[in-house]
SEKEZA-772010 format. One line per 3 residues: their letters; for each residue x, y, z of C-alpha. Coordinates in Angstrom, 2 decimals, m for minus. Layout:
% residues N
a	X:Y:Z; ...;
END
This chain:
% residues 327
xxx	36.93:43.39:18.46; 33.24:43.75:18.68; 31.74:40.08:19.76;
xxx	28.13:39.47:19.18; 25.31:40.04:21.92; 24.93:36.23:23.81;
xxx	23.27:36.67:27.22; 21.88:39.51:27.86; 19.34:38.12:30.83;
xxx	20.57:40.64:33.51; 19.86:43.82:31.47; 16.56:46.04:30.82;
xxx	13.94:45.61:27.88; 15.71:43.69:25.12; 14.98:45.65:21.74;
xxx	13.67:43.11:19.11; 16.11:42.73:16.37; 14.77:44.91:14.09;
xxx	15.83:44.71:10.34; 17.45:47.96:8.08; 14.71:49.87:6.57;
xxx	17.36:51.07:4.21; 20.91:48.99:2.64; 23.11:50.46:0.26;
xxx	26.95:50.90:m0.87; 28.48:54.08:m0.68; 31.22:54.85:m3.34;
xxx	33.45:56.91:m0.71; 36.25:57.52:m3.60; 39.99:55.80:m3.64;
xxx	38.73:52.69:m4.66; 36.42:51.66:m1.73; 32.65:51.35:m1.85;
xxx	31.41:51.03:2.35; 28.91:49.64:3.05; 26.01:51.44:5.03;
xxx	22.42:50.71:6.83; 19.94:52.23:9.14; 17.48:50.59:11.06;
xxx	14.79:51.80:13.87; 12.63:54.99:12.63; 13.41:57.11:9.73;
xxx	12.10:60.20:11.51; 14.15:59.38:15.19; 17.01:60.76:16.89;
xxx	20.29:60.16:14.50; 22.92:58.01:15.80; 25.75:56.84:13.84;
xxx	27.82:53.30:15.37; 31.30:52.75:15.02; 32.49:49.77:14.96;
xxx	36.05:48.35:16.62; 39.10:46.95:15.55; 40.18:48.42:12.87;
xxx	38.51:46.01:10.81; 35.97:43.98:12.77; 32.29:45.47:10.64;
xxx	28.97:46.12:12.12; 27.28:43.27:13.39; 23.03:42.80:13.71;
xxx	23.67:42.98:17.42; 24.37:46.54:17.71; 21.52:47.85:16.74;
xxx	20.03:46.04:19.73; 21.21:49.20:21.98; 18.60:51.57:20.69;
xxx	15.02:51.30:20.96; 13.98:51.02:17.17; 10.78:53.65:17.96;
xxx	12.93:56.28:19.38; 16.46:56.40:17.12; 17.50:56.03:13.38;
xxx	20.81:54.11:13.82; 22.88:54.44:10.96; 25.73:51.20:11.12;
xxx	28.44:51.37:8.54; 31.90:48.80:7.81; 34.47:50.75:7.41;
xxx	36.97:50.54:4.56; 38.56:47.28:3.70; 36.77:45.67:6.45;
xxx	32.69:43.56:6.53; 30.70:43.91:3.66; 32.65:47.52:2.40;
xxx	35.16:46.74:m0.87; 37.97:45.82:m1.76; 38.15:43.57:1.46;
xxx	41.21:43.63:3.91; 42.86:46.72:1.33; 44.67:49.32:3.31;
xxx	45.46:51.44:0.50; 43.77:55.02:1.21; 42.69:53.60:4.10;
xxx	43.50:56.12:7.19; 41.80:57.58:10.18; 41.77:60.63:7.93;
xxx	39.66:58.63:5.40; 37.33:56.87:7.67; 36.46:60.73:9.29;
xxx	35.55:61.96:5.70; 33.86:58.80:5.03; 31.64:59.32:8.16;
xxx	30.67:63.10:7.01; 29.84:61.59:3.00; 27.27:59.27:5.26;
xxx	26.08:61.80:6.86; 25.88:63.98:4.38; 24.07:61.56:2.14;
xxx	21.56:60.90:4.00; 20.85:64.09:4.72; 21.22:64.61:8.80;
xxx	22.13:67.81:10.15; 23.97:66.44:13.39; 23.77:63.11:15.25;
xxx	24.97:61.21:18.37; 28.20:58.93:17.95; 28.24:56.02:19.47;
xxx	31.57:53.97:19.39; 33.07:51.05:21.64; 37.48:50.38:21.39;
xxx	38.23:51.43:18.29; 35.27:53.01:17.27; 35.70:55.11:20.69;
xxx	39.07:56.34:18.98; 36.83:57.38:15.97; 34.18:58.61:17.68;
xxx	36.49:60.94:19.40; 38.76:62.09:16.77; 35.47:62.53:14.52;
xxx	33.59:65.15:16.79; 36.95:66.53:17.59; 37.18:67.84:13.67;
xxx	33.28:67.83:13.49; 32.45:69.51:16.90; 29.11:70.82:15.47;
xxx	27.73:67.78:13.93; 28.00:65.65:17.39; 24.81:65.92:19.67;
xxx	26.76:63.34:21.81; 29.16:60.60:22.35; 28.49:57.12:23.71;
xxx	31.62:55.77:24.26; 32.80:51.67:25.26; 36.65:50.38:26.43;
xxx	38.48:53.42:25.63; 41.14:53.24:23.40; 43.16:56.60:23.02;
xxx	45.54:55.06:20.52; 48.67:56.06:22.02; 52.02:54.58:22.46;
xxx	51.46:53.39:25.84; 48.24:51.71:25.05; 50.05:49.61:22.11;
xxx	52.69:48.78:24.52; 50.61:47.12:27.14; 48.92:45.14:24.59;
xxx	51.91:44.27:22.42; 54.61:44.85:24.49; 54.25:42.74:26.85;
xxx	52.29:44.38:29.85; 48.93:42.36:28.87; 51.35:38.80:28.79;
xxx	51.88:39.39:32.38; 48.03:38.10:32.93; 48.05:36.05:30.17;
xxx	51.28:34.16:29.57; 50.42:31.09:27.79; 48.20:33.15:25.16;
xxx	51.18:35.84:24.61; 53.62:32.56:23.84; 50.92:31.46:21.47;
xxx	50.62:34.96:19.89; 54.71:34.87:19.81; 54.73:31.48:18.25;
xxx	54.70:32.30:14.54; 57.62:35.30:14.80; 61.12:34.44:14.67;
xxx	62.67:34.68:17.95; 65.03:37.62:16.98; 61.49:39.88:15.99;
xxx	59.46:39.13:19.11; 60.78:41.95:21.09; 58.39:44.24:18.34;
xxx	55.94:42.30:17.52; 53.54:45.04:15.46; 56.51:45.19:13.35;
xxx	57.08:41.93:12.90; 53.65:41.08:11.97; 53.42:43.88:9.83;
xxx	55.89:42.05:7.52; 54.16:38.98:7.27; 50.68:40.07:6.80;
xxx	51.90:42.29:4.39; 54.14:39.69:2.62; 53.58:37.60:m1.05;
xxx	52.74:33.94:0.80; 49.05:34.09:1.32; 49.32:31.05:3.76;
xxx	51.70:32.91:6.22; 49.34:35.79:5.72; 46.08:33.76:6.93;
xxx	48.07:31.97:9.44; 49.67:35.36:11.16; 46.19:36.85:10.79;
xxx	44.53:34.24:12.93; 47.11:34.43:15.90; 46.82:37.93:15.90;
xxx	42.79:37.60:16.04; 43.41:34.60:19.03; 45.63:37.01:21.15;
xxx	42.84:39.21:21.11; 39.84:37.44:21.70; 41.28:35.49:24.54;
xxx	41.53:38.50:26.22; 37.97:40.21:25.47; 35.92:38.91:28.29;
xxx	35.95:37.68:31.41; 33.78:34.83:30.79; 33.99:33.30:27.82;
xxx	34.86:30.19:25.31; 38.54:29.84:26.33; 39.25:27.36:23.34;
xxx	36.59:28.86:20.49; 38.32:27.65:17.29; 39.61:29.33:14.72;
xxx	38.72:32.37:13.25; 36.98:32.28:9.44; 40.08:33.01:7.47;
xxx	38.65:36.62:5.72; 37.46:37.86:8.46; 40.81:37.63:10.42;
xxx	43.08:38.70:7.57; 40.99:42.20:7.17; 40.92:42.52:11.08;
xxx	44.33:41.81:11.50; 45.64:43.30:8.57; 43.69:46.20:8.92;
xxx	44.50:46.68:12.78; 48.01:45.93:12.29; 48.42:48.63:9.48;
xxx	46.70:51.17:11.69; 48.63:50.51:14.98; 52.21:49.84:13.29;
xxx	51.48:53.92:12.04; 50.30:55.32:15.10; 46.87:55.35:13.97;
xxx	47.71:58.23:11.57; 47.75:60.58:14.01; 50.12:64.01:14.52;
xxx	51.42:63.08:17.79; 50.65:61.01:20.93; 48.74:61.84:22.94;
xxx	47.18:63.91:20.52; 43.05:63.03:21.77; 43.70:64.27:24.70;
xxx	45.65:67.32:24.05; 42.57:68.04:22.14; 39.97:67.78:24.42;
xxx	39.15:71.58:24.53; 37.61:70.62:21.00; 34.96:69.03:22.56;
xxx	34.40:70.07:25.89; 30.78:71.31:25.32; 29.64:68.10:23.93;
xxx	28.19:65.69:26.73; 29.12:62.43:27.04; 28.84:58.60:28.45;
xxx	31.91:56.61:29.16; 31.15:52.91:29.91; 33.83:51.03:30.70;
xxx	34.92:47.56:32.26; 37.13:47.28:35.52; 39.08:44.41:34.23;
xxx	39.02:45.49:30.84; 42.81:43.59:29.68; 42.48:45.35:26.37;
xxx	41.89:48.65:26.73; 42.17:49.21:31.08; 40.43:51.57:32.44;
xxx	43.52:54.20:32.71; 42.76:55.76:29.54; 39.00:56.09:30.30;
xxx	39.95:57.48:33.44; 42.46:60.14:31.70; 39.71:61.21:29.20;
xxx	36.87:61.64:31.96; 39.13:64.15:33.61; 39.93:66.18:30.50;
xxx	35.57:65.87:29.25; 33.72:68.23:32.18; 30.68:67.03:30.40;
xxx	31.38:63.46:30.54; 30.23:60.78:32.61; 31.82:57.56:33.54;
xxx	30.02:54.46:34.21; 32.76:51.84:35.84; 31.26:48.28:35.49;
xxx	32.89:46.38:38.17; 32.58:42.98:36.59; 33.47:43.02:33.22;
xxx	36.31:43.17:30.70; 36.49:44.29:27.28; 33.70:43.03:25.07;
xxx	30.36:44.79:24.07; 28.85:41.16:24.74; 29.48:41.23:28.20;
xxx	25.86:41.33:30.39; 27.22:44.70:32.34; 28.57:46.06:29.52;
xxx	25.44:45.73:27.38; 22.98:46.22:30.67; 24.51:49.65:30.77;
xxx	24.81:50.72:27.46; 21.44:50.05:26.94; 20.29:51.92:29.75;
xxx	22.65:54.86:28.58; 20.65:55.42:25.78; 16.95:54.96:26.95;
xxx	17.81:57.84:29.44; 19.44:59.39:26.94; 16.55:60.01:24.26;
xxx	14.99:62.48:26.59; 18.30:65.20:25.52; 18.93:64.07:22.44;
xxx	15.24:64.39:21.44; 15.25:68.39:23.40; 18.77:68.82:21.72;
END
């Protein structure tokens, strides 16, 4: 889940929010019309954001990563999910899908090649993107690494995550029979899937609360209930995509793929006590990338609102636009 920017008094110049010089919907085929903007200067360095979940949307606050003289940051929701349409619909809604939709953007809007820039989730994307678009990555910018395998599921749903946080795994257990708790995704699936639209919203919000509890160190420990859209096309959405393996051939399959993308350099920042997605997998990835480079912020989870998180992301790409500008 991508949280919104709070505090951000510990890291370098904070951008201005700047508004999209350009808003429109993108008919992407099967049904779905995404929505799309870009924001900072028509004639900077391309950079296309990914949001996380599945099914969390872009957000104002992540355009406040990129200094709005230097980049043209292009910020899209992804099918089913924000302001894109039909809302929380998983038909024709794949990885498979969201990497064609992300070359129709780019091709409509004419760019030639661009920098990625994804955090959880939209790490997965980013990587599976340039790994089937090598040449249209300058780079990857990556946050919480998620390499959507089995194991990574399983510490999050299979218990390995409960064993920090106890009392918010019995709450995300609470609505499930106790006969289907021992596979939760599945057991989910069934209900947010299912005809009673109040079990749907209800399931949809514990899902959402097991998540955020877990995305920051810091943070609101009792923030309410989530608006009741938004969490059925997050949960819905990430439910669909984790209870099939995220589409993929294989697990393990990012990895094994690597060679793909070896000549593309790279920034992984990720959080020490990250609960979500630990920093394993970022780990793992850094040692298959020789171009990569791993920034390990030692006090901070998950969340792209966290003060080191955002501190370093934003230096990331003010050092950055020297490259990407020669590149």
């Amino acid at each position: 889940m991508e949280k919104s920017v709070s505090k951000m008094r510990t890291v370098p110049t904070l951008y201005r929010q700047v508004a999209p010089f350009d808003q429109r919907v993108l008919d992407v085929g099967d049904g779905h019309r995404v929505y799309v903007e870009q924001c900072g200067n028509p004639t900077g360095i391309p950079v296309v954001v990914l949001h996380g979940g599945p099914g969390g949307g872009c957000s104002p606050a992540m355009r406040r990563y990129f200094d709005p003289a230097s980049y043209r940051v292009v910020l899209f929701d992804q099918r089913g999910c924000g302001r894109s349409r039909p809302h929380a619909s998983v038909e024709a809604n794949t990885t498979w899908h969201l990497v064609a939709d992300i070359e129709r953007i780019r091709e409509t809007l004419g760019i030639d090649r661009w920098a990625v820039f994804g955090g959880s989730w939209g790490a997965t994307l980013a990587l599976i993107y340039a790994q089937t678009h090598p040449e249209r990555a300058t780079a990857l910018i990556l946050r919480g690494v998620f390499l959507m395998t089995r194991a990574e599921l399983d510490w999050f749903y299979g218990g390995g995550a409960a064993l920090f946080w106890p009392e918010e795994w019995d709450k995300f257990l609470a609505p499930l029979p106790e006969a289907e708790r021992d596979a939760p995704i599945a057991a989910y699936h069934a209900r947010l899937f299912g005809d009673d639209m109040a079990e749907q919203t209800r399931c949809a919000r514990a899902w959402v609360a097991w998540e955020n509890a877990l995305a920051a160190l810091e943070q609101d420990r009792h923030p309410g209930e989530s608006p009741a859209d938004y969490a059925r096309a997050f949960a819905r959405l990430e439910n669909h995509y984790f209870h099939n393996a995220g589409f993929l051939e294989r697990d393990g399959q990012i990895l094994a793929n690597m060679d793909r993308i070896a000549h593309i350099p790279g920034v992984v920042v990720q959080g020490r006590y990250d609960m979500i997605c630990p920093p394993a997998s970022a780990r793992k990835l850094s040692r298959r990338w020789p171009k990569s480079d791993l920034r390990m912020v030692p006090t901070a989870g998950h969340a792209l609102s966290e003060p080191g998180i955002s501190g370093e992301l934003l230096r990331v790409m003010d050092r950055m636009r020297v490259s990407l500008s020669a590149g």
